[in-house]
Each structure stands twice: as structure tokens, then as C-alpha cells.
N, C-alpha and C positions, 0 to 999 in steps of 0.2 A: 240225685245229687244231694249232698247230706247239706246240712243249713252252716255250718262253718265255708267248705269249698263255696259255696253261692255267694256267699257274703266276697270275700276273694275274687270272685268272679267279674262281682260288682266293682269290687274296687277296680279292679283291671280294666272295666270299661269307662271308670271315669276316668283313669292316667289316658288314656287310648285316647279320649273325646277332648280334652284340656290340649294333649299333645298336637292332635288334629288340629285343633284353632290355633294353638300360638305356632304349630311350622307355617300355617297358613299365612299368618300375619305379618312374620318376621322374615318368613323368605319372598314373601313379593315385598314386603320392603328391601332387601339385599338385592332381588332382581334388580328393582329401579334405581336404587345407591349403583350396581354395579355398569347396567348399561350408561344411564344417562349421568352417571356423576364424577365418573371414574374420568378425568382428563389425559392421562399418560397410556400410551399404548401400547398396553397387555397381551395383546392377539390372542393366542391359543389359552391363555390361561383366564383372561377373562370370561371365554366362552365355556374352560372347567369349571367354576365357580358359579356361573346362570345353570349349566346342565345336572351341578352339583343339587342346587336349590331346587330345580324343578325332579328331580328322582326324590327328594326329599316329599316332595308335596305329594306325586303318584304315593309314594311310601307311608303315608299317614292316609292319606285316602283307602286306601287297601285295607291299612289297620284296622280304621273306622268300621271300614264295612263287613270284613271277615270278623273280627275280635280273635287274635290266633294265640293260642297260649303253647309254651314251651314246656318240656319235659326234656331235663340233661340228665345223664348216666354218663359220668365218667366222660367219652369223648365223643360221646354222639346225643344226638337233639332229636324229640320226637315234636314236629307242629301240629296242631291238632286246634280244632276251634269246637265249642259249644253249643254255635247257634249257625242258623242257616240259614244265609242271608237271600233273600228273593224266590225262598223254597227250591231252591238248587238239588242236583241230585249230590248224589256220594262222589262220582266220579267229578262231576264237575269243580265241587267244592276238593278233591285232592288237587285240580288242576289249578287253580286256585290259590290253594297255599304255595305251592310248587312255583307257580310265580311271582307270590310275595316274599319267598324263599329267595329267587332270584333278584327282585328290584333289591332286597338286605343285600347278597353277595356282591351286586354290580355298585350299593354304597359306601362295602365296607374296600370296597377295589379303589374306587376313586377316594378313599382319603387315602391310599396307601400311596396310590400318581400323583396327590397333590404334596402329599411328603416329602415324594422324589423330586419333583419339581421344584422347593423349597429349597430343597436337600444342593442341588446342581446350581438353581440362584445365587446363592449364599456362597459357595464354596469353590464356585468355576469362574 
């Protein structure tokens, strides 16, 4: 690994570690603003915005621990990580990304429902 990419590297794991502590901080505070403060009753959407916040925390946890870096061409994504976290094998660590790959697709799913849900609030 040549000493410019490491440096990069580096930097990557300090956004990754900064990111990790402040979703940690600010989504258990919106947890608790949302269960215990919220007075008017939200039903199913209250419970989008807690399950919002805890995918979010699994999702920074993962970060932390894998460190996964991207590679884009055009319309496809290669993840791929550096380090190997608990001396993991090869396969296990694809299985791995594969489902940090997933907790991203099921985040970037729910902000697209709470859109809609905004979207039919506001408009119906």
C-alpha cells in the first residue's frame, strides 16, 4: 500500500470513528426526545423514526468495525475493506460487507418511506 493511499486510509478511519460517536450520541438522544417526549400520537411513524435511528447505530457500528471503502465505475460499486477485523477469513469478511451493504440499502429504503409518508401527510 503505497504511503499517499495509507494516509487516505487513515483519514477514512478517522471520519468512520468521529461518525460512530456522534450517530451514537445524537440518535439515542432522538430515541428518547422521540419515545418519551413526543406527546401527540404518531403510531406507525413514530416507531419509523426509533427503527430509523437504531439501523443508523447497527450502521456506524459495522463501519467502525469493518472500515469498508468504495470503488465507483460509472454505475457499479466495488466494497472492499483493508483490514480484518477479528482475523476473519476471506469469506466471512465478503459476508460481512454484504451485510453492511444491506443495513446502507434498508437506510437508504427508509428514507425514501419516510418521504412518502411526509409526501401523503402533507398533501391528503
Amino acid at each position: 500500500m503505497s504511503a499517499t493511499f495509507a494516509r487516505y486510509v487513515k483519514y477514512a478511519e478517522s471520519v468512520a470513528q468521529f461518525g460512530f460517536f456522534s450517530t451514537i450520541i445524537f440518535c439515542f438522544i432522538f430515541i428518547t426526545l422521540t419515545i418519551f417526549g413526543v406527546k401527540r400520537n404518531f403510531g406507525s411513524y413514530k416507531n419509523l423514526l426509533v427503527l430509523f435511528s437504531v439501523v443508523g447505530i447497527v450502521f456506524a457500528t459495522i463501519e467502525l468495525i469493518l472500515y469498508p471503502n468504495v470503488y465507483s465505475h460509472n454505475a457499479g460499486y466495488i466494497f472492499y475493506s483493508t483490514k480484518r477485523p477479528f482475523n476473519i477469513s476471506k469469506e466471512t469478511m465478503t459476508w460481512c460487507l454484504a451485510f453492511y451493504t444491506a443495513i446502507y440499502a434498508s437506510t437508504i429504503s427508509m428514507l425514501s418511506v419516510q418521504f412518502v409518508y411526509r409526501y401523503w401527510a402533507i398533501f391528503e
